[in-house]
N, C-alpha and C positions, 0 to 999 in steps of 0.2 A: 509761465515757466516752460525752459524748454524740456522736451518729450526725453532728448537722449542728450546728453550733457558731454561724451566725448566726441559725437560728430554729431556736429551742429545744423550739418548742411542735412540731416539724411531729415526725412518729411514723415516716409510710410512706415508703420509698425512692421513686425518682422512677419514674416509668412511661417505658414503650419507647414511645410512641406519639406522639412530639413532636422532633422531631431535624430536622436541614437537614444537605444535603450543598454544600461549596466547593470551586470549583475555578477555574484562571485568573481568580484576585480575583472574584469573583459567584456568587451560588447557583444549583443546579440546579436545575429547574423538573420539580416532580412526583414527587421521588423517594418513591417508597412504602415498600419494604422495603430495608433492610441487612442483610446477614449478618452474624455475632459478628466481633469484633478478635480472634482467636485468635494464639498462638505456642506452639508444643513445642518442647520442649529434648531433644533425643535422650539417653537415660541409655547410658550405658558402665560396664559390667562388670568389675571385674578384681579380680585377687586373685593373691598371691603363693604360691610353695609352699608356704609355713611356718605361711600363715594358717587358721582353721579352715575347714570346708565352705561355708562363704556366702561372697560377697563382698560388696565393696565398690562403692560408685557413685559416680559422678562426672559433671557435664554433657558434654555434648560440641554436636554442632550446635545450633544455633536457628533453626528455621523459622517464617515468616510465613503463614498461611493466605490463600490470595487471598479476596477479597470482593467480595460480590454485590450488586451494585444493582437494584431494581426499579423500571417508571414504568409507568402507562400510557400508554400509545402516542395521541401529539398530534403535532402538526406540528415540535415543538422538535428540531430533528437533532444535540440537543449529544452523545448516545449514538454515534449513527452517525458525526460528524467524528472524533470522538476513534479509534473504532474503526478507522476508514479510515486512520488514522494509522502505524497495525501494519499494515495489508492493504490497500492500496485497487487494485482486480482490473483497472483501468481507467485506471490509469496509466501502462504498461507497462515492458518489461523493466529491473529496476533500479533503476528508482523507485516501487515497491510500497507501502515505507516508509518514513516520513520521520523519516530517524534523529535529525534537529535537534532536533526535539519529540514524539516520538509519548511519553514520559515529563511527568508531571506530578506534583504533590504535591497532596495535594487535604486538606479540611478535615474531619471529623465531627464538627458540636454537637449537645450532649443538650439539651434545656429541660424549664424543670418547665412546671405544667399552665397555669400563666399566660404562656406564653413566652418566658420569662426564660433565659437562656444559664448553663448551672449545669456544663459541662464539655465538653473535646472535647480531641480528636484530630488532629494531624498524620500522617498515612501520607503515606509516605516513597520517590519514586520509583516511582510507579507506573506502568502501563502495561496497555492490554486484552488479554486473553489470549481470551476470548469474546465473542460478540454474538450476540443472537438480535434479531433484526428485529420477528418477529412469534410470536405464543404460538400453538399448535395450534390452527386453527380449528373450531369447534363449532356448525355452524347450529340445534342441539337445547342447544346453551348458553346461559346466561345471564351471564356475566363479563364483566367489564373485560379487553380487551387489553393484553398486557404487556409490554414490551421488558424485556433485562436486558443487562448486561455483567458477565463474571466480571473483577474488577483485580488482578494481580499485584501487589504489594510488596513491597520488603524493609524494611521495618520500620513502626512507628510509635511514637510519643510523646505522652503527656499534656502539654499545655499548662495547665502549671502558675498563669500568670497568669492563667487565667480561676477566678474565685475563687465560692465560694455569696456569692449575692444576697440582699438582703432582700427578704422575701416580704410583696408588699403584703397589706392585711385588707382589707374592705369598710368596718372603721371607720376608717380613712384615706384619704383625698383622694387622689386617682393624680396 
């Protein structure tokens, strides 16, 4: 079976280096790394008297891995609002967090190397669980500074309507 069914000709899977993050309808600005969509399913054990020495399995929980966003560190505070959302140390007693919205849903597209939108993700309820403001400073470094947030979810889904694209040639007119 082939790999990609509307270009036949392409051979390589897509590259991790082209992707945009969504959230409250518009993109975020800068994100650099993402961590995997991971999920494990707890396995459960069990077995009857009667049965031989091994058992049997079965699922049991399904766990969401949080995920990690990275940016360099620019003026854009959409890391830090969202963050203050769960925590903000300066609004006092009570009103810490703002239970109305400190949750969002937010978007993950893949694109291939022409930036075409070839797949993505909804995560599902999310919320920050981390913030780092600033990455360990290093006057004998040479890095980009980096914000991140770790996001909690419980879940997410493939959004099926975003379908593979035809991949423009050069011998085609865009």
């Amino acid at each position: 079976m082939a790999q990609f069914t509307v270009n036949s000709q392409r051979f390589d899977p897509y590259k991790n280096f082209k992707f945009r993050i969504k959230w409250d309808g518009r993109y975020v600005a800068g994100v650099s790394k993402v961590s995997p969509l991971r999920r494990t399913t707890e396995v459960i054990r069990h077995r009857e008297g009667g049965d031989p020495s091994s058992s049997r399995k079965s699922p049991g929980r399904t766990e969401f891995d949080a995920i990690t966003l990275e940016r360099g560190v620019t003026h854009d505070a959409e890391f830090e609002r969202w963050a203050n959302k769960v925590w903000n140390v300066g609004a006092g007693a009570g009103a810490e967090v703002s239970l109305k919205d400190f949750r969002k849903d937010l978007i993950l597209e893949l694109c291939n190397e022409a930036g075409q939108l070839v797949k993505a993700w909804h995560v599902l309820r999310c919320w920050v669980s981390e913030y780092a403001a600033l990455p360990e400073l290093d006057a004998n470094g040479s890095a980009v500074a980096i914000e991140l947030i770790k996001i909690e979810n419980e879940g997410w889904e493939r959004d099926a309507a975003v379908q593979e694209p035809a991949e423009p040639s050069f011998d085609e007119p865009a």
